[in-house]
VOFI-368464 format. One record per residue (C-alpha): residue number from 0; residue in one letter; x negated, y negated, z negated. Coordinates in Angstrom, 1 decimal. Layout:
BEGIN
+-----+--------+--------+--------+--------+
| num | residu |     c1 |     c2 |     c3 |
+-----+--------+--------+--------+--------+
| NUM |      A |      X |      Y |      Z |
...
+-----+--------+--------+--------+--------+
This chain:
BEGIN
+-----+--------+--------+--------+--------+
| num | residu |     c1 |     c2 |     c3 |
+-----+--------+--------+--------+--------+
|   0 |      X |  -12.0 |   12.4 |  -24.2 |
|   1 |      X |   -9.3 |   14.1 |  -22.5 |
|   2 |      X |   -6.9 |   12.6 |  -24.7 |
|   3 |      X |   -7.9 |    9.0 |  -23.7 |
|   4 |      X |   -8.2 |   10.1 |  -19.8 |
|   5 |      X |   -4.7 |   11.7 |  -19.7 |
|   6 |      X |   -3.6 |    8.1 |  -21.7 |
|   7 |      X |   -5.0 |    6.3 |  -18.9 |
|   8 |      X |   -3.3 |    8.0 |  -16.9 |
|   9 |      X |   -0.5 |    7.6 |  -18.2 |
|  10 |      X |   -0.9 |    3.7 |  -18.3 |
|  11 |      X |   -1.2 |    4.1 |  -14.3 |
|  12 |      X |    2.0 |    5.7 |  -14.1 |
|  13 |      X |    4.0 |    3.4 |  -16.3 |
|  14 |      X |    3.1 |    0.6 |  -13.8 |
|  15 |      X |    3.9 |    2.2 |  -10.3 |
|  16 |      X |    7.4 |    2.8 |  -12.3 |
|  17 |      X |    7.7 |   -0.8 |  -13.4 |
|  18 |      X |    6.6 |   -2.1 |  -10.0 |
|  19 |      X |    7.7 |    0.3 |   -7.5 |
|  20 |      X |   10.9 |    1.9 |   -7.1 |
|  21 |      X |    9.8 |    3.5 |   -3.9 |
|  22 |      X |    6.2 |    4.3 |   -4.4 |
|  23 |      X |    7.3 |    6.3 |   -7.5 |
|  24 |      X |   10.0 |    8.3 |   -5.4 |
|  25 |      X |    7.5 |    9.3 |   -2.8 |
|  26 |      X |    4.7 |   10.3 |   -5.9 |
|  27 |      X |    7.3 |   12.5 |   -7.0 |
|  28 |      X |    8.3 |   14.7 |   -3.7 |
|  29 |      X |    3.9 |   15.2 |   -3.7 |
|  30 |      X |    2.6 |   17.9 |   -5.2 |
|  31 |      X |    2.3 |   17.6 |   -8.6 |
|  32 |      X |   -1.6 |   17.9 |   -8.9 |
|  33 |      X |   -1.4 |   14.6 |   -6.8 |
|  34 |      X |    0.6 |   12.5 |   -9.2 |
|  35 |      X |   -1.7 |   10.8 |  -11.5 |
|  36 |      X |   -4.2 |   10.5 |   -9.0 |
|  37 |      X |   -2.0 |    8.3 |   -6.7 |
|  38 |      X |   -0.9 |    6.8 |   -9.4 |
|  39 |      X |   -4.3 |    6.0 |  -10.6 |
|  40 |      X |   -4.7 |    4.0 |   -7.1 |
|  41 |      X |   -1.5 |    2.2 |   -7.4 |
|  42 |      X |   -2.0 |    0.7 |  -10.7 |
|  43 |      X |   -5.3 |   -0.4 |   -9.4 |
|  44 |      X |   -4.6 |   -2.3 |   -6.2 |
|  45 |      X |   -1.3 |   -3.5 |   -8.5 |
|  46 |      X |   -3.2 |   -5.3 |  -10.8 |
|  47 |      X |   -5.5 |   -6.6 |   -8.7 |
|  48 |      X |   -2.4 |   -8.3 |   -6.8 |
|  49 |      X |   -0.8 |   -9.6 |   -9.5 |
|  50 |      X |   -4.5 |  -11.4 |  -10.2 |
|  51 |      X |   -3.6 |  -13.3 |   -7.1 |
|  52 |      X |    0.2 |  -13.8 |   -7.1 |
|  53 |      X |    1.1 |  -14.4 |  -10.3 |
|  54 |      X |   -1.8 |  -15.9 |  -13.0 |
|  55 |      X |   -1.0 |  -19.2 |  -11.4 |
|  56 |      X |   -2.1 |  -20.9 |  -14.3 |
|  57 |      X |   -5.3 |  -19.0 |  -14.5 |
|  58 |      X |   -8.9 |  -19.2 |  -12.9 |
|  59 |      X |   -7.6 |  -16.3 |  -10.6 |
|  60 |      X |  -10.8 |  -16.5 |   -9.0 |
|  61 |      X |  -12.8 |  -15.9 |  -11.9 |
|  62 |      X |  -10.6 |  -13.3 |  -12.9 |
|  63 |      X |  -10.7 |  -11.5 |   -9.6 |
|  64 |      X |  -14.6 |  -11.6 |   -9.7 |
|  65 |      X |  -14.5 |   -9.7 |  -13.2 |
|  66 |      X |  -12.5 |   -7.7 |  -12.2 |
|  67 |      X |  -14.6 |   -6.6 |   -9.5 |
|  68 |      X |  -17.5 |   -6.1 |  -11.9 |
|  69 |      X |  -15.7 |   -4.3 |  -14.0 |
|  70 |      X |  -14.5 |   -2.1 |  -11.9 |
|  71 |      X |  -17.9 |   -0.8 |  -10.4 |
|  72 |      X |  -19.7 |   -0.8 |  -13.8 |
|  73 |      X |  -16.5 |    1.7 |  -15.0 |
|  74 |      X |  -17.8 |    3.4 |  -11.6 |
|  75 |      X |  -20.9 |    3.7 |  -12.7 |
|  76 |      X |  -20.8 |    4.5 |  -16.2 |
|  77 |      X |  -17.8 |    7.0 |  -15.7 |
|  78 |      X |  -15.6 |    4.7 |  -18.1 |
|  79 |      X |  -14.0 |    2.1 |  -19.3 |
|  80 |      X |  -11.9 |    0.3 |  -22.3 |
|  81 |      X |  -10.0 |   -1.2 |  -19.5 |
|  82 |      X |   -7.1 |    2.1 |  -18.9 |
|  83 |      X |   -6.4 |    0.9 |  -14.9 |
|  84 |      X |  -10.0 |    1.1 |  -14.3 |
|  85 |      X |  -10.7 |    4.0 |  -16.3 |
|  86 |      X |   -7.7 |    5.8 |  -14.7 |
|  87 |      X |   -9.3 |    4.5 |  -11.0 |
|  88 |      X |  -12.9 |    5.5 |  -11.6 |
|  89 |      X |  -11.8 |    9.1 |  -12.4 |
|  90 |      X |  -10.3 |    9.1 |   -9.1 |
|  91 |      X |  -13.0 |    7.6 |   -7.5 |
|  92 |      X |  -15.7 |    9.4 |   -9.0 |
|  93 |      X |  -13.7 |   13.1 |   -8.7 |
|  94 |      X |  -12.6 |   12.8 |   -5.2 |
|  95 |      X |  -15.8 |   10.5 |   -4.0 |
|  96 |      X |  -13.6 |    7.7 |   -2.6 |
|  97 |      X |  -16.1 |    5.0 |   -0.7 |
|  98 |      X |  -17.1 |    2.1 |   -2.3 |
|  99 |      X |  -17.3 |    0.7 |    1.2 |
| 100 |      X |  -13.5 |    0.5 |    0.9 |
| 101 |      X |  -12.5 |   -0.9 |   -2.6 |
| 102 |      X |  -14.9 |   -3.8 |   -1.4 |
| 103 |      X |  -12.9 |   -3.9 |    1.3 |
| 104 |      X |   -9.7 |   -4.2 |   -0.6 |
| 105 |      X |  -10.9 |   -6.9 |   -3.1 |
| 106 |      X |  -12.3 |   -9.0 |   -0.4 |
| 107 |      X |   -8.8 |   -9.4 |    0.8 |
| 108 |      X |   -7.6 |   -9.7 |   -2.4 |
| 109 |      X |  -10.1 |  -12.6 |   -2.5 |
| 110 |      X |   -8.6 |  -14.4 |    0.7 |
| 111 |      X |   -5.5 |  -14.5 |   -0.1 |
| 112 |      X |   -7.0 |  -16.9 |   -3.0 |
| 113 |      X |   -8.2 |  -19.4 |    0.3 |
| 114 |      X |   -6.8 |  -18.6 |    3.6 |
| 115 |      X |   -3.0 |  -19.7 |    4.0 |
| 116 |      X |   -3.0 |  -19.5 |    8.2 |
| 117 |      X |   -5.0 |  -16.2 |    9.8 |
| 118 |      X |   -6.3 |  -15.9 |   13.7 |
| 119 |      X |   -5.7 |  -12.3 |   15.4 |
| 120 |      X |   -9.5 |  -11.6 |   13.3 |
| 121 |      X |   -8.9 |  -12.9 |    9.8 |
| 122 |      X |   -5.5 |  -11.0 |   10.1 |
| 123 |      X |   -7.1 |   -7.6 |   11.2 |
| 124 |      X |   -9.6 |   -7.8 |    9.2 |
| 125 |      X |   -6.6 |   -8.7 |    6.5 |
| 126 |      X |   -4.9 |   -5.6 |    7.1 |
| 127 |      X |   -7.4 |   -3.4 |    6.9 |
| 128 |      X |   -8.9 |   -4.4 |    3.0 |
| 129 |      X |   -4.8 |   -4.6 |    2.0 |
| 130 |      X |   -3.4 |   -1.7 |    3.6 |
| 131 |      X |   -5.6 |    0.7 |    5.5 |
| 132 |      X |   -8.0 |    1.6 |    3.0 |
| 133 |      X |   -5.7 |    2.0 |    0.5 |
| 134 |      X |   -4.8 |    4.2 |    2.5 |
| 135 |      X |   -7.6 |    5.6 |    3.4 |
| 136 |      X |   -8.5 |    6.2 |   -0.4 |
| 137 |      X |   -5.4 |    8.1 |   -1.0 |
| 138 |      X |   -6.0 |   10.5 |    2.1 |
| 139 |      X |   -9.7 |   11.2 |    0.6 |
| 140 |      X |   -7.5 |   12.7 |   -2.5 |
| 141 |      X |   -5.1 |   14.7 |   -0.4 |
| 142 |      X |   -8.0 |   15.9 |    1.7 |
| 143 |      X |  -10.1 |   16.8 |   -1.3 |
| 144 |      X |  -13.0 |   17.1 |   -0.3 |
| 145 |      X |  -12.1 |   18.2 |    3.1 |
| 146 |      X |  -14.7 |   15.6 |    5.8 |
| 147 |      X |  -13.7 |   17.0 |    8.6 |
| 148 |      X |   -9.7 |   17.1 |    7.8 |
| 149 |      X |  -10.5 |   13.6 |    6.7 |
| 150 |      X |  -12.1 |   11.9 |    9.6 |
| 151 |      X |   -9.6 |   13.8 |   11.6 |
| 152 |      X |   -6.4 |   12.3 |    9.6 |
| 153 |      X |   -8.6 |    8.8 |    9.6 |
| 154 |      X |   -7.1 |    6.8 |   11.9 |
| 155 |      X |   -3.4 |    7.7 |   11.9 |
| 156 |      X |   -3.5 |    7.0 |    8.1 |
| 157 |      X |   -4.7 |    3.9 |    9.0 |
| 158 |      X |   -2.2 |    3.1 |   11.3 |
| 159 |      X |    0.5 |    3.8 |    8.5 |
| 160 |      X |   -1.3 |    1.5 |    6.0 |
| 161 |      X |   -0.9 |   -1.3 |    9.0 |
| 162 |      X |    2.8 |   -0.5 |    9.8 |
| 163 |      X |    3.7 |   -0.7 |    6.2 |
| 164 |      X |    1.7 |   -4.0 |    5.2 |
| 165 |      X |    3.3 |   -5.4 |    8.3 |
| 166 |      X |    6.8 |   -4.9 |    7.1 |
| 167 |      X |    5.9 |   -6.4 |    4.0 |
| 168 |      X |    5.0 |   -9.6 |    5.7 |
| 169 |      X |    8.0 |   -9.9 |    7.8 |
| 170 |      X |   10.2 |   -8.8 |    4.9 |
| 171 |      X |    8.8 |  -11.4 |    2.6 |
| 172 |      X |    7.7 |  -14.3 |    5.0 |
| 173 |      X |   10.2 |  -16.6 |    3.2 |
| 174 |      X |    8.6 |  -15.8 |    0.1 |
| 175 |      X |    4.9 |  -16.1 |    1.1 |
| 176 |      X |    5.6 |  -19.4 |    2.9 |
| 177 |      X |    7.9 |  -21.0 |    0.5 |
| 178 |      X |    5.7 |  -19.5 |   -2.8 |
| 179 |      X |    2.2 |  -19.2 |   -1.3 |
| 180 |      X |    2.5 |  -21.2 |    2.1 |
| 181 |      X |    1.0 |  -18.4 |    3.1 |
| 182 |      X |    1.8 |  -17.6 |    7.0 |
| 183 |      X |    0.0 |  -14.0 |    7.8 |
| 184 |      X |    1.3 |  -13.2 |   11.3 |
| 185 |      X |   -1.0 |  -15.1 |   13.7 |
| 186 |      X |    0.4 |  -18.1 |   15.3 |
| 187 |      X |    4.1 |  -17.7 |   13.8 |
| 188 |      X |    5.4 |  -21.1 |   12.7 |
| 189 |      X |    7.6 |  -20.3 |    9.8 |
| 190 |      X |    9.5 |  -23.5 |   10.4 |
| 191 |      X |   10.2 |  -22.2 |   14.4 |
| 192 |      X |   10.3 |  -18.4 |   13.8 |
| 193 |      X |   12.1 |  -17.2 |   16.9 |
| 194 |      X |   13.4 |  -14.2 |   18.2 |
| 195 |      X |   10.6 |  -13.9 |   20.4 |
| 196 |      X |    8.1 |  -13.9 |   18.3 |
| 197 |      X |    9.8 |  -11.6 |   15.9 |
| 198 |      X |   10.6 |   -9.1 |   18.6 |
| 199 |      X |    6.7 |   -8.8 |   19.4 |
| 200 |      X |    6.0 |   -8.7 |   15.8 |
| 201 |      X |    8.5 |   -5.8 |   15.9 |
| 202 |      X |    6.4 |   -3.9 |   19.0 |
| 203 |      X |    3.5 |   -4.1 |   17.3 |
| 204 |      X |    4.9 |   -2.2 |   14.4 |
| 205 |      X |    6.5 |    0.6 |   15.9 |
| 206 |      X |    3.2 |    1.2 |   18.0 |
| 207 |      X |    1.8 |    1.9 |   14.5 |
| 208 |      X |    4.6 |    3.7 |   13.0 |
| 209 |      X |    4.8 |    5.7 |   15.9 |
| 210 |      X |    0.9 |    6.9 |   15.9 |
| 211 |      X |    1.2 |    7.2 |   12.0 |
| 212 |      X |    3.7 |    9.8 |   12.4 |
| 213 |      X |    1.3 |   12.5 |   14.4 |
| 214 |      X |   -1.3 |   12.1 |   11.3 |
| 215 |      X |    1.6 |   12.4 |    8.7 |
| 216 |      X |    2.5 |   16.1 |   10.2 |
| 217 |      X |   -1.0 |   17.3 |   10.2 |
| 218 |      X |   -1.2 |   16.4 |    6.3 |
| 219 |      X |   -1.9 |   19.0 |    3.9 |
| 220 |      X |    1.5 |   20.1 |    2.9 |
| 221 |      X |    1.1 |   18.8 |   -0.7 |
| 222 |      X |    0.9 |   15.9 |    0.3 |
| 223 |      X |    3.1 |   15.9 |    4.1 |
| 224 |      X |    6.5 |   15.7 |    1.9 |
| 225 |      X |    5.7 |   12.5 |   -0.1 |
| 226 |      X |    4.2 |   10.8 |    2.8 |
| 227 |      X |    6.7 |   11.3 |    5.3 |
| 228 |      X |    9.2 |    9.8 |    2.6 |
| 229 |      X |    7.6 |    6.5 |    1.9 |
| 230 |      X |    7.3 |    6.7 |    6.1 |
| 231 |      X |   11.3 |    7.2 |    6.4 |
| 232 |      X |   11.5 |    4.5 |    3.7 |
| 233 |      X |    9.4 |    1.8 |    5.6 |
| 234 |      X |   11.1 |    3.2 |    9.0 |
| 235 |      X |   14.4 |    2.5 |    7.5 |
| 236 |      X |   13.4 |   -0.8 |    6.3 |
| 237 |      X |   12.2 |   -1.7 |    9.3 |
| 238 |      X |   14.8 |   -1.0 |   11.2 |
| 239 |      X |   17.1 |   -2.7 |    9.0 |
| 240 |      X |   14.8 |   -6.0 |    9.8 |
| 241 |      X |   15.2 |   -5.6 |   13.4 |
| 242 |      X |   18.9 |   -5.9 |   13.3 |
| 243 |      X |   18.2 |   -9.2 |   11.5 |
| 244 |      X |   18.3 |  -12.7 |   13.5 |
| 245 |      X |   14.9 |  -14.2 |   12.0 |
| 246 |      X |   17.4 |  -17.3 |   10.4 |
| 247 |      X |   18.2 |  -14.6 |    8.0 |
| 248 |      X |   14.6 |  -13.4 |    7.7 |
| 249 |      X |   13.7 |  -16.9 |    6.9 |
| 250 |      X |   16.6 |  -17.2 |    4.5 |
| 251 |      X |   16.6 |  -14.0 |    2.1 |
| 252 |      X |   14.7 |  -10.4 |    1.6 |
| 253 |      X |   16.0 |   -7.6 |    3.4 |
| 254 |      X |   15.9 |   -4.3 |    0.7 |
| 255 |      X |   17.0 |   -0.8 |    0.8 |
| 256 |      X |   19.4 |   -0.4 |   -2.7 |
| 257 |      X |   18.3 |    2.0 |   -5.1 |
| 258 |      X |   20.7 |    4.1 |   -4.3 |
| 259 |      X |   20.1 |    4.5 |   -0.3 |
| 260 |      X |   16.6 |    5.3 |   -1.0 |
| 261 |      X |   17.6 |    8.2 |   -3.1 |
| 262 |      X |   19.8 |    9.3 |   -0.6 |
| 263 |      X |   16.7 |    8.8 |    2.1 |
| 264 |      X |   14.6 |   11.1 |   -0.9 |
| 265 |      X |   17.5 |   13.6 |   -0.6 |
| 266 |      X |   17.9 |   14.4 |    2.8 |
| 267 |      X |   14.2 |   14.6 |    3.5 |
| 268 |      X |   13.6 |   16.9 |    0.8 |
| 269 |      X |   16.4 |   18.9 |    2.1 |
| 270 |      X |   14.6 |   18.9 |    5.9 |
| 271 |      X |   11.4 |   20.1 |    4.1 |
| 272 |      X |   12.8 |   23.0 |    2.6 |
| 273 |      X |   14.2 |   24.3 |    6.0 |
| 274 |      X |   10.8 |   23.3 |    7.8 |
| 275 |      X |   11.9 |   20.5 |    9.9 |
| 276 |      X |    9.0 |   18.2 |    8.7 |
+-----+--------+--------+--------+--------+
């Protein structure tokens, strides 16, 4: 049986490095007792995305529902032939992440099958099931265990989860409208995107990068490292954006190259050996 966990695990892994170039640097700076856990969560909420952004010839709601049952029987009976959910039920069973929030996550996951135009609600309420709680499920693991360190680190964490689901949007709103004719910020007009509107998109996510970042430095330290990268990352990103008129928004997808995000992985490393972070 540890054989086929560790090969679960493994399968968990392999995805977060085909999918994410910088969700895999910041796995690496964590501690290494950390990796396949994460991991574990990534190739979960990955696959539950790709149900919903890329089987467009499928029943993708039929799909997404067993998946859902799928994934709390392998919760319950502590395993599955499936190896993303039997990678994600270890996790969830070991560090007793909620169910409350992989409901939560799904149910998004579900919306985005529906709901093309979101109120200030449906987009909170968005946010929260795509971002937060994933989140949320990977600060149970670094807490481990820890309630009161947990409840404590709570709402910062979710405040990160917001910022970084944010940038997403605005990095990828030509995508999601032109793809999807999906419009997430509430009452943006792709077609009339204007500077106004993008600069109090742009508030609204430093308010929550800036509250993230007292939560980050009160992490456990095998986990502050990691964190604080993917943070830099986003910041960097993000910043990146706001130099951007929105007719280039609308018009391409502002990245980091490959090589400026190692650089970023380099010089915070460097900061955390000398205790500046």
């Amino acid at each position: 049986m540890d054989l086929f966990d560790q090969t679960t695990l493994e399968c968990s892994k392999l995805i977060t490095q085909r999918y994410s170039t910088s969700f895999t640097l910041g796995i690496k700076t964590l501690h290494k007792k950390l990796h396949f856990p994460i991991y574990a969560i990534y190739g979960f909420v990955r696959y539950a995305d790709e149900i919903v952004d890329t089987f467009h010839d499928k029943d993708k709601a039929r799909l997404l529902d067993e998946f859902e049952e799928n994934t709390f029987k392998a919760i319950a009976q502590q395993v599955s032939l499936n190896p993303v959910l039997h990678a994600f039920q270890l996790i969830v069973n070991k560090y007793e992440i909620d169910h409350e929030l992989i409901r939560s996550f799904l149910h998004s996951m579900r919306l985005d099958l529906s709901e093309t135009v979101y109120n200030q609600d449906g987009y909170e309420e968005y946010i929260y099931g795509s971002a937060e709680v994933v989140g949320l499920m990977c600060l149970k693991v670094f807490c481990n265990g820890d309630n009161t360190q947990y409840e404590k680190l709570l709402p910062p964490a979710k405040k990160l989860g917001a910022a970084f689901q944010k940038v997403n949007f605005i990095r990828d709103i030509k995508s999601d409208y032109e793809e999807r004719g999906r419009v997430y910020f509430p009452g943006v007009d792709f077609n009339d995107f204007s500077l106004t509107a993008k600069e109090a998109i742009e508030a609204d996510i430093q308010k929550d990068f800036d509250d993230a970042l007292v939560g980050i430095k009160k992490l456990p330290k095998e986990a502050r490292l990691g964190v604080y990268l993917a943070y830099k990352y986003y910041l960097k990103l993000f910043n990146k954006i706001k130099k951007c008129p929105p007719s280039r928004i609308k018009e391409e997808r502002i990245r980091i190259p490959d090589a400026r995000k190692f650089g970023i992985l380099v010089g915070i490393y460097f900061k955390h050996r000398i205790h500046t972070i």
